[in-house]
N, CA, C and O of each residue as an XYZ file, in Angstrom:
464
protein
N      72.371    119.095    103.705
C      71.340    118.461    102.905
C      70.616    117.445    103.784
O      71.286    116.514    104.228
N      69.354    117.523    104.075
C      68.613    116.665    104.615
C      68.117    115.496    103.745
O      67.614    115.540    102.622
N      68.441    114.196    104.716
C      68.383    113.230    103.990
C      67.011    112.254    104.676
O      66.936    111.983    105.874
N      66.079    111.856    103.722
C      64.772    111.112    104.391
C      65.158    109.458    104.614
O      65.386    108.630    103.733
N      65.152    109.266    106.104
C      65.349    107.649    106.182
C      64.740    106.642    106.991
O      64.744    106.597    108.221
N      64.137    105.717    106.070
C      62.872    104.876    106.707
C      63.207    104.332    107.814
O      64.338    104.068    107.408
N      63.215    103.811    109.180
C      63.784    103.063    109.858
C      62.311    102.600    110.548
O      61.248    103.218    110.606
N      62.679    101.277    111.040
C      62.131    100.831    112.242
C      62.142    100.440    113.284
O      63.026     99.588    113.373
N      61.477    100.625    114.462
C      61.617    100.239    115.505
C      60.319     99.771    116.507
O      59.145    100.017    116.231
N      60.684     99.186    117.493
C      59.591     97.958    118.017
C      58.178     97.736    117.059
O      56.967     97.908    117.197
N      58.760     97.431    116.403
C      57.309     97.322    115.055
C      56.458     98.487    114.236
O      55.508     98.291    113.478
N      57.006     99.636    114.566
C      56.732    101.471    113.567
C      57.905    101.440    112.924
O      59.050    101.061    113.172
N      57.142    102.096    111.749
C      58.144    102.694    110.990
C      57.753    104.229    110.901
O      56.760    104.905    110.634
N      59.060    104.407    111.265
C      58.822    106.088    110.752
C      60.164    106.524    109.931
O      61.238    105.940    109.781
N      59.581    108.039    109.365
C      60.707    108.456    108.258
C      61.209    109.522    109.025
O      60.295    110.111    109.602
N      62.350    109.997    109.250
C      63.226    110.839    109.800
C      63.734    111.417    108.451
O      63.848    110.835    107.372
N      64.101    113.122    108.882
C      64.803    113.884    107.994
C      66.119    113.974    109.107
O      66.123    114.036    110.337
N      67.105    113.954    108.209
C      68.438    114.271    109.078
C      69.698    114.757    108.221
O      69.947    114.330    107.094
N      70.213    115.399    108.686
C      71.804    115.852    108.235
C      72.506    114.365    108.157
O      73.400    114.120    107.347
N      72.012    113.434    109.065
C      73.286    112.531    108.985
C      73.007    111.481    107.933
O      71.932    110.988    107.592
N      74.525    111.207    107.400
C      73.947    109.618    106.444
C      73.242    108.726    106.456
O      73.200    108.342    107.626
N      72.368    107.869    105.596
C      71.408    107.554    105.957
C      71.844    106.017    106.538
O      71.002    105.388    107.179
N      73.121    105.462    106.307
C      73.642    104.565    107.189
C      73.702    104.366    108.637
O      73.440    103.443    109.408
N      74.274    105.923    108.759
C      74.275    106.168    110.282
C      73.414    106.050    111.086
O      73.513    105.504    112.184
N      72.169    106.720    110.461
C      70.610    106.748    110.893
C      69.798    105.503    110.880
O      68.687    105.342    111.385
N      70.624    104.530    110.133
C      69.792    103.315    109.862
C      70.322    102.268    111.373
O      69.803    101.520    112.202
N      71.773    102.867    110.997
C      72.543    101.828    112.536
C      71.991    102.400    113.835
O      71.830    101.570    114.730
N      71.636    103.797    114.134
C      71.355    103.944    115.539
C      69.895    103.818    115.723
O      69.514    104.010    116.878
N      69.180    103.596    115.027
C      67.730    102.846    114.609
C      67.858    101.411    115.122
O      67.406    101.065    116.213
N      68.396    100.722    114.412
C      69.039     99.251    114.709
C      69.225     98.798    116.105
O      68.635     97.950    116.775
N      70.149     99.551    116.342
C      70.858    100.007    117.794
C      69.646     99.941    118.854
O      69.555     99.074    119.723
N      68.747    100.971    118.653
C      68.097    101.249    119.453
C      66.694    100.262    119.434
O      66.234    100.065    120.559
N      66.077     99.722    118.485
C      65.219     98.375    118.238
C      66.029     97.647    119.079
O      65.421     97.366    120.112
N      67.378     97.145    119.048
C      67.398     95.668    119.524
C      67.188     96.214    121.459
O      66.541     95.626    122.326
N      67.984     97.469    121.579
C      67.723     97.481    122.758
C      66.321     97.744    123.364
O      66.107     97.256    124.474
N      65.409     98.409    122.804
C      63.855     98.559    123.404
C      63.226     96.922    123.237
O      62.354     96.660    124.066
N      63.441     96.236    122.638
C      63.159     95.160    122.201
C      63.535     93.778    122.939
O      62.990     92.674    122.915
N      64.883     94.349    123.723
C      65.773     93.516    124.788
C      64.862     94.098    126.164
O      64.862     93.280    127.084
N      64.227     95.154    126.397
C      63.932     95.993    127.579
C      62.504     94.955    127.516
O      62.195     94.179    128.420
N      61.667     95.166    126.118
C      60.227     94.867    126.338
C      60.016     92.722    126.672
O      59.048     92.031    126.989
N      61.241     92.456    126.420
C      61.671     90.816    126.410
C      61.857     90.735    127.832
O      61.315     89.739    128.310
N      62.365     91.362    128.539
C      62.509     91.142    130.232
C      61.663     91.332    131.115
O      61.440     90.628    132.100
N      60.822     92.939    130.580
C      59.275     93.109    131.357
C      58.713     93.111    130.809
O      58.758     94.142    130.137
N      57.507     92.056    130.366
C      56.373     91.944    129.890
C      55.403     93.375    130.467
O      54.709     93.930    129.614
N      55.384     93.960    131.988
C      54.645     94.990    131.762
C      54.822     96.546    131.335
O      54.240     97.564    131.710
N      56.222     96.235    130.074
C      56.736     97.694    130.027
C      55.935     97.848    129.253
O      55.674     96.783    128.693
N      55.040     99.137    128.695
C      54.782     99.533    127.427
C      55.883    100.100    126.630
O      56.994    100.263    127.135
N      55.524    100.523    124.938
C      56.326    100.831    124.330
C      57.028    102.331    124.804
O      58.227    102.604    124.751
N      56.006    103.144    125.244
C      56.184    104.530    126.229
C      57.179    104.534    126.951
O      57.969    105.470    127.074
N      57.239    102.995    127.738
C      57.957    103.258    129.023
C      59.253    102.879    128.667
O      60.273    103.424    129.088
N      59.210    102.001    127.939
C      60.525    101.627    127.231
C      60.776    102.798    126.724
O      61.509    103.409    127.503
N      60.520    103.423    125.778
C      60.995    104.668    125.192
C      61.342    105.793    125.670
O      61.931    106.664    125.030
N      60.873    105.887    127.282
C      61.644    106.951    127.880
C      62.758    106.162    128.754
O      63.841    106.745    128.709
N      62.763    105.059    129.488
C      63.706    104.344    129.860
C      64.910    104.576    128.828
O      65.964    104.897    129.377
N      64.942    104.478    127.512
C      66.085    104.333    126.727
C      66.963    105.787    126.584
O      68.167    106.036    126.519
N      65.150    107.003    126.561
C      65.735    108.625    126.435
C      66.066    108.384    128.143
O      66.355    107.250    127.761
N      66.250    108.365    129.325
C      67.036    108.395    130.453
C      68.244    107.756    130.061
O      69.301    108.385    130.125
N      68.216    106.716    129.709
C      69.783    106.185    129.422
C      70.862    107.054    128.790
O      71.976    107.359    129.215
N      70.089    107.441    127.405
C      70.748    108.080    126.369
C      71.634    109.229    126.742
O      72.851    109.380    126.636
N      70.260    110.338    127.416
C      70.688    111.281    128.312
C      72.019    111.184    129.148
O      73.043    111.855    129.016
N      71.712    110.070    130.137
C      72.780    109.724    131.193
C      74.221    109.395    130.507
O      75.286    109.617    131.082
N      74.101    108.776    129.065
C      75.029    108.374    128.287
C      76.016    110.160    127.819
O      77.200    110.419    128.035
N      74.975    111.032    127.176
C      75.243    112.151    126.780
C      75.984    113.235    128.136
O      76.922    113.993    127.888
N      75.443    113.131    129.343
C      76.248    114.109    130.251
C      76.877    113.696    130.667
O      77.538    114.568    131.232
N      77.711    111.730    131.079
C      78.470    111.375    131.125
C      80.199    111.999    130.294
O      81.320    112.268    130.725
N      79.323    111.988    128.542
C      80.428    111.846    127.719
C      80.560    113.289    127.641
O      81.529    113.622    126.958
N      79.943    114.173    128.088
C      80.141    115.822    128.322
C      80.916    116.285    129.313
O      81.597    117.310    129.268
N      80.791    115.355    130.424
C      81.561    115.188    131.975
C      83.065    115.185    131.235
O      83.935    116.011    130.962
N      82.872    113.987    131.104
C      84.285    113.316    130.333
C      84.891    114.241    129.497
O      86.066    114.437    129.808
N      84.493    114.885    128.532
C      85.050    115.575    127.098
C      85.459    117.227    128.270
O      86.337    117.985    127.857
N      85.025    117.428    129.078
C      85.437    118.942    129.861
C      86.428    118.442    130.840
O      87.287    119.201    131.288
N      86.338    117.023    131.244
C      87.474    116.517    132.486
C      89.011    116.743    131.029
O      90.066    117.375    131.076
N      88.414    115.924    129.987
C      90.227    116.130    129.092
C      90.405    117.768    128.714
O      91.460    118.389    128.843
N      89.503    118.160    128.364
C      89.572    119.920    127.978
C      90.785    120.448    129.488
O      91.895    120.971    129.390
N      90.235    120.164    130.405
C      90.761    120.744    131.635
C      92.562    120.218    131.584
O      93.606    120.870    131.548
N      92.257    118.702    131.603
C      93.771    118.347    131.869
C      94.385    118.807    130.432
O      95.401    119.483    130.597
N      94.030    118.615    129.047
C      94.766    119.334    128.034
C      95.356    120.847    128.813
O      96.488    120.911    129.291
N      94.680    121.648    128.827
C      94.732    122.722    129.356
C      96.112    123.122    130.865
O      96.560    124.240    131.119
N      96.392    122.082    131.440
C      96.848    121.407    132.331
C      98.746    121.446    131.855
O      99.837    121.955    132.115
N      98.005    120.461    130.976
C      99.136    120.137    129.930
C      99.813    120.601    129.274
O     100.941    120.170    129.036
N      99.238    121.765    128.721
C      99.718    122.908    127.863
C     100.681    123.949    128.789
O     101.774    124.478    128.586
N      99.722    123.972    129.903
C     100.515    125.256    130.789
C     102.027    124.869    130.903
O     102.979    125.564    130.549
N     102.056    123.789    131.392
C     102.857    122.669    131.646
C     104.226    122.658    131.040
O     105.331    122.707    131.580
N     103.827    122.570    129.607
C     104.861    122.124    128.682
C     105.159    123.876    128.148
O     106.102    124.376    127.533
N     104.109    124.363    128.610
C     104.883    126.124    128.504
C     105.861    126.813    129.424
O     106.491    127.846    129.200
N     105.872    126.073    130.468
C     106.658    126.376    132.002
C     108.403    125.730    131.330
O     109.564    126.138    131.304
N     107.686    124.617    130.913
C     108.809    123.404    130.551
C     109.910    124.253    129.457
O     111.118    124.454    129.578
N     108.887    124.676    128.283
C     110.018    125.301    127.648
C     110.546    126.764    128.206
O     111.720    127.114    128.088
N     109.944    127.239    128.573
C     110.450    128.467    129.125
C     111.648    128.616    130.014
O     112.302    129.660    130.022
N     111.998    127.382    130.906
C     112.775    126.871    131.934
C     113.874    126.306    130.776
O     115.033    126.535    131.125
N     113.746    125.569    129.380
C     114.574    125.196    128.421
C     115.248    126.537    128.056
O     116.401    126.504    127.624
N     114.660    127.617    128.189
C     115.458    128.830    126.843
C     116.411    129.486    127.968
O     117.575    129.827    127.760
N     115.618    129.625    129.386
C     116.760    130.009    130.228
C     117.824    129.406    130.774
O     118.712    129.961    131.420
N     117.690    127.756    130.395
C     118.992    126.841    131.097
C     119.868    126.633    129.394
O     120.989    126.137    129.512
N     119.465    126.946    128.015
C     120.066    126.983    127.270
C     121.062    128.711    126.965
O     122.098    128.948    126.343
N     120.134    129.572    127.733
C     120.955    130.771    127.793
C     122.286    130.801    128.833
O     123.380    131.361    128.764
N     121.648    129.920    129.829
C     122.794    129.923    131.317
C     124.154    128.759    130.316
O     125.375    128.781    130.477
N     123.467    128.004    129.489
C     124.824    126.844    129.090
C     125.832    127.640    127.937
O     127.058    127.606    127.839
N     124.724    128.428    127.039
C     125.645    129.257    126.283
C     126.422    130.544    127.201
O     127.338    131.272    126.818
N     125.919    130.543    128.147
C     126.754    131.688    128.744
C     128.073    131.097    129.577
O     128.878    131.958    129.931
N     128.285    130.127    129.821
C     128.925    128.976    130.971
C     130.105    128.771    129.414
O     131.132    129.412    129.190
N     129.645    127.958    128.789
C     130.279    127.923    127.610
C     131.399    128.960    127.317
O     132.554    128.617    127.569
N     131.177    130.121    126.838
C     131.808    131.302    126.786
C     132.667    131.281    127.647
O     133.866    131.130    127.414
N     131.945    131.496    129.235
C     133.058    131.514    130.398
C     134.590    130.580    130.479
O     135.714    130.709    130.964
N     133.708    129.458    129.564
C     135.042    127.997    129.392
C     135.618    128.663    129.032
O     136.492    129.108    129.776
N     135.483    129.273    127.372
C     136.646    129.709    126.376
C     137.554    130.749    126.974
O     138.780    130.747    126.868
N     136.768    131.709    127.666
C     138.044    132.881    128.445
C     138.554    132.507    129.224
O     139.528    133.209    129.498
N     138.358    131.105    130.247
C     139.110    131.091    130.855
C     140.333    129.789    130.405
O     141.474    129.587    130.823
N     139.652    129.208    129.575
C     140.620    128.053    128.427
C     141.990    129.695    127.417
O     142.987    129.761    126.698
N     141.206    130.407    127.970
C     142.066    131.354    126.500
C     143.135    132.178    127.348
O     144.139    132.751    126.924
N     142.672    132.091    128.624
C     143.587    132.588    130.170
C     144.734    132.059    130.257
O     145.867    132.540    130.283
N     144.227    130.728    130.313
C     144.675    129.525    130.864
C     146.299    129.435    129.893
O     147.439    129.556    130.341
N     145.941    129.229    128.730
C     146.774    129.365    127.753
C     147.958    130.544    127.431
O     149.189    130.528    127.433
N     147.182    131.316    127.221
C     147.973    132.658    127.834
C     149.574    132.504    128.521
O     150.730    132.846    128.273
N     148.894    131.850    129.409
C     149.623    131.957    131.028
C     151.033    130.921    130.869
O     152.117    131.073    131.432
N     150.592    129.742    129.831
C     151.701    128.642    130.004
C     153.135    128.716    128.217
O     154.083    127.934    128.153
């Protein structure tokens, strides 16, 4: 359901349609005013343009960062998994070698006995 939400920024308002709540849309609105607003406060010769792609470079840089990041844990999950599959696999054969060792006790505990 698309939801219509007024927001403003460096002094426009515009209405956005979006899937997301209109909270959400109101905070990264917010978000993004104080920072174009912090950009146009430091250089008097930014226009609103330049600020506005300055922020889409950031954003961007923000977005393939956290894409970098989200495929670096995919990998080590992946890592991890193999891992703990080696791990148990090495468990079922040292629990087969203890039940088999085991056994060996009793015949030779049952020898042993036998004998005295």
């Amino acid at each position: 359901m698309e939801n219509k939400v007024k927001v403003r920024i460096i002094g426009r308002e515009y209405t956005l349609g979006t899937d997301n709540s209109p909270e959400y849309t109101q905070n990264l609105a917010e978000e993004l005013d104080e920072k174009m607003n912090a950009m146009l406060a430091e250089a008097s010769g930014l226009s609103g343009i330049d600020v506005a792609i300055l922020c889409a470079l950031d954003a961007m840089d923000e977005a393939h960062k956290a894409a970098a990041n989200a495929d670096n844990i995919r990998l080590q999950l992946g890592d991890y998994l193999a891992a703990a599959g080696r791990a148990q696999s090495s468990s079922e054969v040292y629990k087969k070698e203890i039940a088999s060792l085991k056994k060996r006790i009793e015949e030779l505990q049952d020898r042993l006995s036998q004998r005295t």
